[in-house]
N, C-alpha and C positions, 0 to 999 in steps of 0.2 A: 400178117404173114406168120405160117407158123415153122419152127427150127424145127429139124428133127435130130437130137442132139447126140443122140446114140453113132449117126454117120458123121457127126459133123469133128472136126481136127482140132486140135488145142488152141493152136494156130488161127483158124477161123474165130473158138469162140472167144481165145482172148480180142481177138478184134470187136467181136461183138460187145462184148463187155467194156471196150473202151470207148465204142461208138456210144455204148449206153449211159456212161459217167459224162459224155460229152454232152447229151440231150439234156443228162441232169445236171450238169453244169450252166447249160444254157437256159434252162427253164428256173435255176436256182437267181441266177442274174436277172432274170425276166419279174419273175415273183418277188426282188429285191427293190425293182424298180416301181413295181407294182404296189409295194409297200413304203417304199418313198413318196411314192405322188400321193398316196392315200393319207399321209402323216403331213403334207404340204398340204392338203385339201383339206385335212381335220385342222390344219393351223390359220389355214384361209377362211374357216366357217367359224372358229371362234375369232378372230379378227373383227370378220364380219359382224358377230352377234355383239362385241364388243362395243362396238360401231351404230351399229342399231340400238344397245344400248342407249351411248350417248347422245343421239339422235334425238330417241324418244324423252331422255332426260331434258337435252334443250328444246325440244317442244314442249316439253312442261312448264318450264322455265321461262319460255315465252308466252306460253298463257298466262302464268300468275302475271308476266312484267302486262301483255296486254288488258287483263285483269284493273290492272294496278292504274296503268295508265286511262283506261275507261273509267274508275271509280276517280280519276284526278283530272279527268278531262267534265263530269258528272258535277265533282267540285268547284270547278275555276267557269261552269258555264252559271253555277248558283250565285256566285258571287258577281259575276257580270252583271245578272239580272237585280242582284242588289243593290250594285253602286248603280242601275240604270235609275231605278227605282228612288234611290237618294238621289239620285242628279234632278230626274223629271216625276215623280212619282209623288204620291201625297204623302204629308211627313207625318201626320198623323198618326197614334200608336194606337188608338182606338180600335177595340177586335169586335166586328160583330159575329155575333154567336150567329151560328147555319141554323140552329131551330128554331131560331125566330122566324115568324109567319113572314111570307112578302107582299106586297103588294099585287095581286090581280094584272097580268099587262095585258096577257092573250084575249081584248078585248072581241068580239063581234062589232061586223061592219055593221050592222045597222044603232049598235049602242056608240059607236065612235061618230058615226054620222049625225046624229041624236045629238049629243054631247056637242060636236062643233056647233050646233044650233046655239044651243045654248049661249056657249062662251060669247058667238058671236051677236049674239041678242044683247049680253052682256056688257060687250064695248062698248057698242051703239050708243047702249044709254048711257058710261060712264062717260063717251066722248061728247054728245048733245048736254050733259049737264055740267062737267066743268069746274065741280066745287072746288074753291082752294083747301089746302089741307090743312091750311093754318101756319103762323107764324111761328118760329123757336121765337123763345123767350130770351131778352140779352138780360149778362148781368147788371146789377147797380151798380158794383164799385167802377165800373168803366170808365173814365172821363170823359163829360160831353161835351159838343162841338154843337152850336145852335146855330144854324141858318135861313135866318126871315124870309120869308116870299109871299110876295103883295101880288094881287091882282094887277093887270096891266089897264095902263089910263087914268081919267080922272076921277077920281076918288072922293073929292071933296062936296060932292051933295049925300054921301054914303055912310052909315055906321056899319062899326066891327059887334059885330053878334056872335062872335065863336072865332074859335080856329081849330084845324085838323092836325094832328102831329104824326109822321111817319118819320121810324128807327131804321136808319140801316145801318150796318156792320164795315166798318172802314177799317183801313190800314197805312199807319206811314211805315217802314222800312225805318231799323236802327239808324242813326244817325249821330255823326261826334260832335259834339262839342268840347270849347274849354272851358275850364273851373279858373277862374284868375283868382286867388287871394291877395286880396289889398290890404296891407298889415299899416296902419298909423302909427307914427310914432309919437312918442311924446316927452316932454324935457321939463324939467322943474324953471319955475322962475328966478329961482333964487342963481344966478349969475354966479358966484363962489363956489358953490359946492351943487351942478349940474349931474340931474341924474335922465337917462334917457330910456323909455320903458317901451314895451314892441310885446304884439301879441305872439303867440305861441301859435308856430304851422300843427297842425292838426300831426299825429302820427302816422305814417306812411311806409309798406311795405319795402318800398324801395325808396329807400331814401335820397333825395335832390334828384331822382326821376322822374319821367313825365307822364307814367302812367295812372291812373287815378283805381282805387281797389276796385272800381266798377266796372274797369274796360280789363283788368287783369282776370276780373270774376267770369267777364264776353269770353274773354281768350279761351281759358280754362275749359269752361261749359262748351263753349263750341267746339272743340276739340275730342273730347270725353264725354259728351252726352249727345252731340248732334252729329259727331263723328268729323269734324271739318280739319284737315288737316294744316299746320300754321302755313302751308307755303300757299296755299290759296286764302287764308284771311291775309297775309300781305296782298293779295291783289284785290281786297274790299278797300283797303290804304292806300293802295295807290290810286283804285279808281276817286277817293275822295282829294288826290293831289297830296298825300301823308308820305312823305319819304321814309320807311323804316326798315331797317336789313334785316332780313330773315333769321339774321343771327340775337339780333338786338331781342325779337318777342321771345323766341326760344330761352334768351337769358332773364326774360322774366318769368315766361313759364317756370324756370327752373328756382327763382328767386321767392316767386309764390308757394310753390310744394316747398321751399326749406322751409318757409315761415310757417305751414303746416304739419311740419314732421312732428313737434312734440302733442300735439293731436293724434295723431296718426299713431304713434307709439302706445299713449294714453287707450285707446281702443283697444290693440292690442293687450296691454296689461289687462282689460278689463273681459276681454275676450276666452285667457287662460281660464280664467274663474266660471267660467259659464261649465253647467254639470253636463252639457248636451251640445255637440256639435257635430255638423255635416262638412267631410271633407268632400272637394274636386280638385281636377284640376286639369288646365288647356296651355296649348301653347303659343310663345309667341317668337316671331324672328327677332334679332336681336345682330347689328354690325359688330364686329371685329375685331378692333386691328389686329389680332393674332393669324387670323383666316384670309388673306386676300382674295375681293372680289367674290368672298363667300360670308353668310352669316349665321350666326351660331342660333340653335333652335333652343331656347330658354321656354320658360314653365311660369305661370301666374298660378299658385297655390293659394283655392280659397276656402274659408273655412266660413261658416253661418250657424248662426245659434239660432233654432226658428224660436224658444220663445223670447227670447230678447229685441230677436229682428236684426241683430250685427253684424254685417258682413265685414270681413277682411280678407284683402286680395294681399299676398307677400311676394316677390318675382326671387324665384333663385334657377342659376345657368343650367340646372340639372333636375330630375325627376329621380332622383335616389331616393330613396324614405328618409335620408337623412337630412333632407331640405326641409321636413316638417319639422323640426328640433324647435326651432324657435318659438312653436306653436304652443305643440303637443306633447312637447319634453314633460312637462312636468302636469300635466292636464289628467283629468279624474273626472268619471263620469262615460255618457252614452259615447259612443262616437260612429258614426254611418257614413259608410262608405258604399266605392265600389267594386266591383272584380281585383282593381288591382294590386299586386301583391307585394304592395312598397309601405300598404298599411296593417300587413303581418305582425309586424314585432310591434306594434304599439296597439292591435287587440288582443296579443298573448300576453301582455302587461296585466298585473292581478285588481288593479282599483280602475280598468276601464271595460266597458262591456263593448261590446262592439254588431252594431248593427247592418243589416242586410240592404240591398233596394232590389222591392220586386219587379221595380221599371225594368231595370239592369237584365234580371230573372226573363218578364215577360219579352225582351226584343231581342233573345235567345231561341226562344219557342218561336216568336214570329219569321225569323229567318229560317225557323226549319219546316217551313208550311210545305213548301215544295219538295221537301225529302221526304215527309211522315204528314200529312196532311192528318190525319186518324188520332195520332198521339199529339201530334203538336195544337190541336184545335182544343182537345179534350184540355188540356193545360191551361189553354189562354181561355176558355170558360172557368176554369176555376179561379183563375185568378182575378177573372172582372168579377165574378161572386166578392170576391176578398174587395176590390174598390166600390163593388156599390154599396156594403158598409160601411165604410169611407164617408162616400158620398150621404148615407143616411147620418150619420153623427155630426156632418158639417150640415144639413138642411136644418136638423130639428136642433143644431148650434147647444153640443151637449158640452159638459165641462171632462175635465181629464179623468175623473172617475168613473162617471157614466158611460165616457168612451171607451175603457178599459173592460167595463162590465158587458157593455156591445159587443166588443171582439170576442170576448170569452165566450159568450153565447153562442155568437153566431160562426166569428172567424175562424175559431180553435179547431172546430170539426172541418172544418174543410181542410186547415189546411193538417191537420193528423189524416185523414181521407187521402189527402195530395201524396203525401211522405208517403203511404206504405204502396200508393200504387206505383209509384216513379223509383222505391226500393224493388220493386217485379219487373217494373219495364227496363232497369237499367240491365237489366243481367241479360236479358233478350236482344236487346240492341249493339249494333256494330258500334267501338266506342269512338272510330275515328268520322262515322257519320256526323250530319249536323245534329238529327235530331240526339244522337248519341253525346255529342259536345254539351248540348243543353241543356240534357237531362245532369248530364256531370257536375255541370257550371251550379245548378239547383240543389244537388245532392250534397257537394262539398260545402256549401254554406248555410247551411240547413237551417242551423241553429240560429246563425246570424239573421236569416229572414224571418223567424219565426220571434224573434226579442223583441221585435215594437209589440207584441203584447203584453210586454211587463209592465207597460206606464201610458196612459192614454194621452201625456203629452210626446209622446212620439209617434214618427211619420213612418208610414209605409213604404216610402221611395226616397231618394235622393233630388228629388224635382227642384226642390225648393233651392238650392244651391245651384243646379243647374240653370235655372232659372238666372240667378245673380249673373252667372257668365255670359250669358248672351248679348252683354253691347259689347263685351270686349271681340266677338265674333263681326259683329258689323265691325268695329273700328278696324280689324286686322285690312278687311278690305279695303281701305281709305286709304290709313298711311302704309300698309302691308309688313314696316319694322320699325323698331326702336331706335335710335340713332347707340345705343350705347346701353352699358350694363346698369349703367345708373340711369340711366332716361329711361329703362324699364320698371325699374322701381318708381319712380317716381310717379310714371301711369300706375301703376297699382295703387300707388297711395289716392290717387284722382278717382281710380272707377274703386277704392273703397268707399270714399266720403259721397259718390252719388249714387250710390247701388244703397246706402244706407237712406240717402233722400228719398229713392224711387220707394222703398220699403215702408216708410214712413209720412208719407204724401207729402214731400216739402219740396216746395220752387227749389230749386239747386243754386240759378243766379242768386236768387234775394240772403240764401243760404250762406254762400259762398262771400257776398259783397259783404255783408254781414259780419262773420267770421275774419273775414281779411283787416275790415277797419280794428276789429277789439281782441285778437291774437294777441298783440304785442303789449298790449299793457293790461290785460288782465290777468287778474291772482292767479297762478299756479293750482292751486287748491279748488279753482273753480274755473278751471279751462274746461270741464264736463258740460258745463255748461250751454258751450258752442256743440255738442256734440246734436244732429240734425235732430233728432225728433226733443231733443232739452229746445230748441230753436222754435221748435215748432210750439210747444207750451206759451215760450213768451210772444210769439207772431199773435197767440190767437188770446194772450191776456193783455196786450198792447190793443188790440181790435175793440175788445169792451171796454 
């Protein structure tokens, strides 16, 4: 619309003009709101973006935690398969090497058909012929039992020209009897001045008891070597009509280890002195009274000197390092262990060396087969290299220096070889993996595994100690606890004195019977004496 302003009256345009401050008032208010909603919409879209933000941040967040929990679900399914594998699986730690050639199986049907021929041409004739395979051989010192057998009828127009003898192998079942001593007495004749003379009872463990050292020596050995718990040898006592309280054998069990403690001690002094020993250690349940209806989980600490052959089992209620004091306080020399790190401060000690086990090392790598198959193989091949060394210095039965000169040869390169590759692998490897734990557990004790080649009378593993402990793993299953702090000791003192027989190939009973009768009245000075393999000297100069 156009003004034409020359006709138009003051009048008019001041109207105009106010009409026109009213448009720009109203478009001022317009473009006011216009610029509000746009400041609400720039505050809405950072909001938003804010939001989106944290969004994308807890989606990150949630993939590391799903991350996390796949690598721990990864984890907890290994160890399933582990303890499957310990439950039902073969225990054997023996690794075969994957390069080793295999056997042929993908045979051809006509070679398998072939072959059954064979086998069964095979049987036919083993089963038409029949040969006996031959008799075992019995010992001589066995006691024999000789029972005649005549032809049936009359005999008497006939001569004996020979006879045949056939051994067989018999058994009677233990059996009690009693020992009565009948003691005489005797009196002077002289009437005035009577004197009345009576022999001397034999010395006895438990004195004006009825046990005899033979059936204390039964008790004992069945309990700790054949695993027999005393509540079922009372019902071998009762099936014989033997009324005796459960409490009564236990107070002999308990009567017999005192009469053995200074034995038992005796060991142990002689035990410090040894320049070389292997520690372990398992545990055992253990009652109460502090704990109601619960029982306290105690520790059998054993220590073995392999060349002496000593074993000694100590029981103390804790696995602190500090329960080895009474050992290893003052002890000098090798000492081998395992992983655990309660025997820290007594291989930081300046006059003990402290050795590795590559058992320990390889069942490390074996549990990581399933995470690193590639790197954990390649380990457990080096390491049976390192045993069948081993094994060659025990064939050709070398002495400690030849074995020492063997390793240096043979072992030192492999295992310098081993060190620098598992110094490259560790740095590539995740450390909370298995195969990462492994490689760790190897690297941290380096040095430690690498020290049985200072001296060719040192072992490569821990075995030999591990070894010792294995009846006290059957016994756990039998009686499953100790009644008490001291009945736990007191089994330590029992699976020392027969973990020392088993080592030194001694009867335990005859050991045991033995030792119980001349305890009590031999020299001090020569209670070594009874120690099992001194035992075994006199069993086999007593024989000639």
């Amino acid at each position: 619309m156009e003004i034409d302003l020359e006709n138009v009256s003051k009048q008019e345009l001041f109207e105009l003009l106010t009409k026109a401050q009213k448009n720009i008032s109203v478009l001022d208010k317009t473009i006011s709101k216009q610029d509000k909603k746009l400041v609400r919409l720039e505050k809405k879209e950072v909001v938003l973006e804010d939001k989106a933000s944290k969004l994308e941040h807890k989606a990150s967040n949630l993939e590391d935690k799903a991350s996390r929990l796949e690598e721990r679900v990864e984890e907890l399914q290994r160890l399933v398969e582990l303890l499957r594998r310990m439950q039902f699986g073969q225990k054997r730690e023996r690794f075969e090497d994957p390069s080793q050639t295999t056997l042929p199986l993908d045979l051809e049907q006509e070679l398998l058909e072939e072959q059954e021929a064979v086998i069964k041409e095979e049987i036919t004739y083993s089963r038409s012929k029949k040969k006996h395979p031959g008799r075992a051989k019995l010992p001589d010192h066995l006691p024999v039992e000789e029972i005649e057998i005549y032809p049936e009828g009359d005999l008497s127009d006939q001569v004996c020209i020979g006879k045949e003898t056939t051994d067989v192998l018999d058994y009677v079942p233990g059996h009690f009897k009693i020992k009565r001593y009948i003691r005489y007495k005797y009196a002077t004749k002289d009437k005035d001045n009577t004197k009345i003379s009576i022999g001397d009872l034999p010395e006895r463990i438990i004195d004006k008891g009825i046990p005899s050292e033979g059936l204390l020596a039964t008790i004992l050995v069945d309990k700790y070597v054949d695993h027999l718990p005393l509540y079922r040898q009372k019902q071998r006592f009762s099936r014989e009509d033997i009324d005796i309280a459960s409490s009564t054998i236990e107070g002999w069990a308990a009567q017999s280890m005192a009469a053995l403690k200074p034995l038992y001690e005796k060991l142990i002094m002689d035990i410090k002195n040894e320049g070389y020993l292997q520690v372990d250690e398992t545990t055992i349940k253990v009652l109460d009274d502090k704990k109601k209806d619960k029982t306290h989980l105690g520790y059998y600490w054993v220590y073995h000197a392999p060349i002496s052959k000593l074993v000694i089992f100590n029981y103390s209620p804790t696995r602190a390092s500090s329960a080895a004091l009474p050992v290893l306080q003052n002890f000098k020399g090798y000492l081998q262990t395992d992983g655990y790190a309660g025997y820290k401060a007594y291989g930081k000690k300046s006059d003990i060396t402290p050795l590795g086990c590559w058992a320990h090392a390889r069942r490390e790598f074996e549990r990581a087969l399933d995470n690193d198959k590639q790197k954990a193989q390649h380990v457990l091949v080096e390491i049976q290299k390192l045993y069948a060394v081993e094994r060659k210095a025990k064939e050709q039965n070398l002495g400690p220096e030849q074995i020492k000169e063997l390793r240096l040869q043979q072992s030192l390169p492999i295992i310098n070889e081993l060190g620098k590759w598992m110094f490259l692998q560790i740095k590539l490897t995740l450390p909370k993996s298995q195969i990462g734990k492994a490689l760790a557990y190897s690297q941290t004790r380096w040095d430690n595994l690498s020290a049985y080649l200072l001296d060719g009378n040192l072992q490569i593993d821990n075995n030999l100690v591990e070894n010792a402990i294995r009846p006290v793993a059957l016994g756990r299953k039998n009686y499953l606890f100790a009644g008490s702090h001291d009945a736990a000791q007191r089994a330590a003192m029992a699976y020392t004195f027969f973990s020392n027989c088993k080592k030194h190939n001694v009867n335990p009973f005859e050991w045991l019977k033995y030792t119980l009768e001349n305890i009590q009245s031999i020299n001090h000075k020569n209670i070594t004496d009874l120690y099992p393999h001194n035992y075994k000297q006199l069993a086999e100069s007593k024989s000639l």
